[in-house]
C-alpha positions as CSV (number, residue, x, y, z in Angstrom):
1,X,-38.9,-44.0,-24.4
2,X,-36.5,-47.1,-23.4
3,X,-36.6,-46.2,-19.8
4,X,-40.5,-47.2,-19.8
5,X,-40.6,-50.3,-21.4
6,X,-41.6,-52.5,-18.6
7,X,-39.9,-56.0,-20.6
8,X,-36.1,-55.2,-21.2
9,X,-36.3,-57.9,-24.1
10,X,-38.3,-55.3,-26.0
11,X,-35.5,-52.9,-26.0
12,X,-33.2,-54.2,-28.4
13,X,-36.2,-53.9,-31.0
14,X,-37.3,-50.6,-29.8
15,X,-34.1,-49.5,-30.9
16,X,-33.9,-51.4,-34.3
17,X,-37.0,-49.6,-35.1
18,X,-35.7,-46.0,-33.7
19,X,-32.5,-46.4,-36.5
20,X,-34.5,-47.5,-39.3
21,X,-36.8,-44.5,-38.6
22,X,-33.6,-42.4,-38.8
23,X,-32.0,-43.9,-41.8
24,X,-35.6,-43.7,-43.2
25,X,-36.2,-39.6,-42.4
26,X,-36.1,-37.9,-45.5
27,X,-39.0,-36.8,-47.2
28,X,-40.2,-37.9,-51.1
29,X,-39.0,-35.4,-53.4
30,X,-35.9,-34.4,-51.5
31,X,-32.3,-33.8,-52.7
32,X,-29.6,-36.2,-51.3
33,X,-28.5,-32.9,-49.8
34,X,-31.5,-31.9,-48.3
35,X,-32.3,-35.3,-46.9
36,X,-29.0,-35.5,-45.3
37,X,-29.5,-32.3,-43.4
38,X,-33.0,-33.6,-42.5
39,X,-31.3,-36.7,-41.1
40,X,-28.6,-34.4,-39.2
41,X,-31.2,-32.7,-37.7
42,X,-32.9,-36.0,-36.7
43,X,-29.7,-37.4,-35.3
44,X,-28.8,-34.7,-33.3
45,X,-32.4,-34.6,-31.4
46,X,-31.5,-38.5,-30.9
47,X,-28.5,-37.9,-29.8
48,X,-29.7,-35.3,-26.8
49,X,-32.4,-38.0,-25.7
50,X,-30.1,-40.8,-25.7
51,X,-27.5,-39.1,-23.9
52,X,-29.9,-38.2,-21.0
53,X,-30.0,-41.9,-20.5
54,X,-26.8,-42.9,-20.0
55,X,-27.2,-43.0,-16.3
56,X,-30.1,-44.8,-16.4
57,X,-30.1,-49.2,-15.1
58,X,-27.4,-51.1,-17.4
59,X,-29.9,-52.4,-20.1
60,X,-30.9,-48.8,-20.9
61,X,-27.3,-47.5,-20.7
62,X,-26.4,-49.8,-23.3
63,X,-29.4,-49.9,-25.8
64,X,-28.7,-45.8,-25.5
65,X,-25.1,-46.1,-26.5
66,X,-26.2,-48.5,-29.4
67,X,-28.2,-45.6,-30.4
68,X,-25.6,-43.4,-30.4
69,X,-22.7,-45.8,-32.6
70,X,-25.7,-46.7,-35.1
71,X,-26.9,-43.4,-35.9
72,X,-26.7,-42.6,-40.0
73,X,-26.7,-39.6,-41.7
74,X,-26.5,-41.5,-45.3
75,X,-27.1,-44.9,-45.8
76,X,-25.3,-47.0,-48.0
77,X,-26.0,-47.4,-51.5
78,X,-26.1,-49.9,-54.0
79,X,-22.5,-49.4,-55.5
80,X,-21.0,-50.4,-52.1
81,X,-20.4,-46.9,-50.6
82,X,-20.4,-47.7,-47.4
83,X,-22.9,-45.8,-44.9
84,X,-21.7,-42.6,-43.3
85,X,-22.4,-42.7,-39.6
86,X,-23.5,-39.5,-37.2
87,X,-20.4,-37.5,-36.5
88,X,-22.1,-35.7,-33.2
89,X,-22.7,-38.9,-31.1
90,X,-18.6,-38.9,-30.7
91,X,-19.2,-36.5,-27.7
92,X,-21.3,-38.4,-25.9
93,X,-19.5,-41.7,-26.9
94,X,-16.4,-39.9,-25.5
95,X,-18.1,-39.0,-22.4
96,X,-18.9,-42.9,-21.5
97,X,-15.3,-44.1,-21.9
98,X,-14.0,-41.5,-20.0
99,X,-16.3,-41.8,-16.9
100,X,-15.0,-44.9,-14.6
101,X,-18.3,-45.5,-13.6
102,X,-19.6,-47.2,-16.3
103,X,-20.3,-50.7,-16.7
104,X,-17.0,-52.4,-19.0
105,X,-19.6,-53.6,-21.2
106,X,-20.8,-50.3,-22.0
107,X,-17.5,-48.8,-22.5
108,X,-16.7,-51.5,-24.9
109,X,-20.1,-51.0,-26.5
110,X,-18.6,-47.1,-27.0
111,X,-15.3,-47.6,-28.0
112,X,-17.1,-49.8,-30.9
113,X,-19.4,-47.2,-31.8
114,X,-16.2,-44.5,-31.8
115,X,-14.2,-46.6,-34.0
116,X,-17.5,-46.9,-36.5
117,X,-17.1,-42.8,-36.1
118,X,-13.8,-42.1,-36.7
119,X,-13.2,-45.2,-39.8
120,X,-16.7,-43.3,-41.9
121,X,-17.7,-40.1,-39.9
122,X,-17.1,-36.4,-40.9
123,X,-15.2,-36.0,-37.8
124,X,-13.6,-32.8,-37.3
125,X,-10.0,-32.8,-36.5
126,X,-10.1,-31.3,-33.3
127,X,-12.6,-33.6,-31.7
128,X,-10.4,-36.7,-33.5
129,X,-7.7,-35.8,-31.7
130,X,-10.2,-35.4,-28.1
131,X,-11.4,-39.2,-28.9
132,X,-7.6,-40.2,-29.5
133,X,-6.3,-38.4,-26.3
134,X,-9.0,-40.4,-24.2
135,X,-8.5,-43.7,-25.7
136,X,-4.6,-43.7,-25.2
137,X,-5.2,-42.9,-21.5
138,X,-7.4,-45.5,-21.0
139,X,-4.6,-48.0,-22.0
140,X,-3.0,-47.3,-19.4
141,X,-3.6,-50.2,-17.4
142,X,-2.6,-53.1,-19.0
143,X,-4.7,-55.5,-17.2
144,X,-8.0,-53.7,-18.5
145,X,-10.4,-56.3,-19.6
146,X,-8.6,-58.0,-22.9
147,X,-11.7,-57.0,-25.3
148,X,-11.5,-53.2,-24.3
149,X,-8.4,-53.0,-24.8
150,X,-8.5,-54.5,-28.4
151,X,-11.7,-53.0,-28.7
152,X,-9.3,-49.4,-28.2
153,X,-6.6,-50.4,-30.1
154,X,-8.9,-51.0,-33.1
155,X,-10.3,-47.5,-32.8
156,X,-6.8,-46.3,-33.0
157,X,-6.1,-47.5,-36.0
158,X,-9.0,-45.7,-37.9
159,X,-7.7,-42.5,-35.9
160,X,-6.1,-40.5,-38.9
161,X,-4.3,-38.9,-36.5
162,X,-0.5,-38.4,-37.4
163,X,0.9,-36.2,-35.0
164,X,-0.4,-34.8,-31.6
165,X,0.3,-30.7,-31.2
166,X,3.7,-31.2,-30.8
167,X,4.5,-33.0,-33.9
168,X,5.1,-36.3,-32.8
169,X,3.5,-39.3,-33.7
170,X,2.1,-40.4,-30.7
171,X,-0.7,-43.1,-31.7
172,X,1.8,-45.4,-33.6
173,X,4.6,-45.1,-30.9
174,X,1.7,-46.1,-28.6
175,X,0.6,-48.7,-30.7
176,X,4.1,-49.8,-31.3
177,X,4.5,-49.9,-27.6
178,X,1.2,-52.2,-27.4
179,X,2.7,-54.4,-29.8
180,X,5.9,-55.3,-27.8
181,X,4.2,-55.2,-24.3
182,X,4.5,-58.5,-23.0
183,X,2.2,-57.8,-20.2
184,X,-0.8,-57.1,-22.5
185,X,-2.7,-60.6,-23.7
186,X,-1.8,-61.6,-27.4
187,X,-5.3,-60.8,-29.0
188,X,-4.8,-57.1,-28.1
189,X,-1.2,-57.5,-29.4
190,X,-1.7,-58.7,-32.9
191,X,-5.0,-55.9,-32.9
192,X,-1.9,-53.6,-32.6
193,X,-0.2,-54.9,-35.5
194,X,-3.0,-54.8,-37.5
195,X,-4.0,-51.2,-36.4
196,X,-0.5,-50.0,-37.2
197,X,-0.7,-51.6,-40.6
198,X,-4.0,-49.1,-41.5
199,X,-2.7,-46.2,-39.2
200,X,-2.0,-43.2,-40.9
201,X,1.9,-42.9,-40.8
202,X,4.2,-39.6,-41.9
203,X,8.1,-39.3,-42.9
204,X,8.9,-39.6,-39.1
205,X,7.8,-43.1,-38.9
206,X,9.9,-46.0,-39.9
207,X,7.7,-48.6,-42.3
208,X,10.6,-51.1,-41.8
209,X,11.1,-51.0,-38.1
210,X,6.9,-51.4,-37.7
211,X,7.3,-54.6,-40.3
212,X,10.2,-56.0,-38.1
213,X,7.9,-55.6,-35.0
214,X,5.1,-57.1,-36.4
215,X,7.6,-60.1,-37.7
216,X,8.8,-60.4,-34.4
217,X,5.7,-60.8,-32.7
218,X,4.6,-63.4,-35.0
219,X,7.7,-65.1,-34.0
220,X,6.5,-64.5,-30.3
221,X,3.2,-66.0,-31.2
222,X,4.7,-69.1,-32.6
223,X,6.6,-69.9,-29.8
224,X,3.7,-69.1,-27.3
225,X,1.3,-71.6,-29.7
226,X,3.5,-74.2,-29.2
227,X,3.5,-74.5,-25.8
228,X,-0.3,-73.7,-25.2
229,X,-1.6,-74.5,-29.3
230,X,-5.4,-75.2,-27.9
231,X,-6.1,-71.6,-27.3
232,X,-9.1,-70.3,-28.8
233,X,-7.6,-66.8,-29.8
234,X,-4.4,-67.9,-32.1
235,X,-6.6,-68.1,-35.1
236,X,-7.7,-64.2,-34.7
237,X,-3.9,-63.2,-33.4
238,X,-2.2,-64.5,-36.9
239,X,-5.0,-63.4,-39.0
240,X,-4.2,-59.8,-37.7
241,X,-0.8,-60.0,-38.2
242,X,-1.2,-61.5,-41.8
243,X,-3.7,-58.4,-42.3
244,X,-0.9,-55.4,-40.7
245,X,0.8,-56.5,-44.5
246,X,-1.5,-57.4,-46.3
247,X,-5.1,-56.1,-45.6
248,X,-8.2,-57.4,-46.9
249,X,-10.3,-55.8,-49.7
250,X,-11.8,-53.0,-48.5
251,X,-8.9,-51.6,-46.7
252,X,-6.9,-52.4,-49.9
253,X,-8.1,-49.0,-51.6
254,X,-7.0,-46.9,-48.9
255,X,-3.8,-48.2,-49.9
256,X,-2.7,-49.2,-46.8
257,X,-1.0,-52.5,-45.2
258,X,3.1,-52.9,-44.8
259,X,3.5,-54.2,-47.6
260,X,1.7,-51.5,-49.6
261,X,4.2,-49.3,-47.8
262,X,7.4,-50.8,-47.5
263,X,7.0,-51.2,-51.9
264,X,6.5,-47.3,-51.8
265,X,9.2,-46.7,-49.7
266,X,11.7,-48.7,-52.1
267,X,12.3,-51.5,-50.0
């Protein structure tokens, strides 16, 4: 296992070779069926092993929860289906961001692997809405380290969820609330445009209002550029902003992006 490798440089490739092993069980002859189940089965032993060592030094901790975000129960194909990653390892995913214990880089490594989940997975609706509920509390604080939080907000976006129990839209108010937060840095700001521009959005939600936010903070961001324009993050803020309207191909077929949405709401 990782936890015996004496050199913790060997690690990373012990657990390139531990995926392609995965993506690779399925016996000749199979059904795409049947070798999907036979990868499930694989995953979900992987999954109990790698979770039993996510209290183990830092360098395990976070090979483990690579493990756990690159797990495949289909691997892409060569019409540019995209892969379909292991819907189980959201658990234990869950479990890291929620316990404040952890190292920030292995939360950030988690969040990452949850947002891979919940954009391809066969996640069932209840646990979605246990990953969302534990990703909006943990933007609570708005001085969390800058690349969690955008690393959160991301995950958000590929959420599906509309509504919490009691009907209301609660991860693009939060989102929306992100977005106009002056106390959170810019890059997780425009990440909140651009999540809002893929969220999944119902006849509660106003498509106009979330453009004229997003409009607004560019106008924010302009401002802000001028007095400080050698910031290294400006490039990434507008390019998310640019993508909450208009998003780039492969979000395109989902039909999503303000502009997308504003046209189909007559505007």
């Amino acid at each position: 296992g990782l936890s015996l490798l004496d050199d913790l440089s060997e690690l990373g490739e012990a657990r390139s070779r531990l995926i392609r092993r995965v993506v690779a069980s399925a016996a000749q002859g199979q059904t795409s069926l049947k070798a999907r189940q036979f990868r499930e089965f694989v995953c979900d032993e992987v999954t109990k092993h790698a979770t039993e060592l996510l209290d183990n030094n830092f360098a395990v901790r976070l090979q483990a929860v690579y493990i756990l975000s690159e797990l495949t129960v289909q691997p892409p194909d060569y019409s540019g289906t995209p892969s379909i990653p292991y819907a189980g390892a959201a658990i234990p995913l869950l479990s890291v961001i929620e316990n404040p214990d952890q190292p920030m880089a292995v939360k950030i490594a988690a969040t990452i692997g949850l947002s891979r989940i919940l954009k391809l997975g066969d996640l069932r609706a209840q646990n979605r809405q246990l990953v969302v509920d534990a990703l909006l509390k943990e933007l609570e604080d708005p001085d969390a380290f800058f690349w969690y939080q955008r690393s959160i907000v991301e995950a958000l976006g590929w959420s599906d969820v509309v509504a919490d129990d009691a009907g209301l839209p609660t991860v693009v108010q939060r989102l929306s609330q992100i977005m106009v937060d002056d106390r959170r840095p810019w890059q997780v700001r425009a990440q909140a445009a651009r999540s809002l521009g893929r969220a999944r959005l119902n006849n509660q939600i106003k498509v106009d209002l979330l453009a004229y936010g997003v409009a607004r903070l560019c106008r924010e961001m302009v401002a802000a550029h001028e007095q400080d324009p050698n910031a290294p993050y400006w490039g990434e803020c507008f390019w998310n902003t640019y993508l909450a309207f208009r998003p780039d191909k492969d979000e395109e077929q989902r039909q999503v992006g303000l502009l997308n949405r504003l046209t189909s709401a007559g505007f």
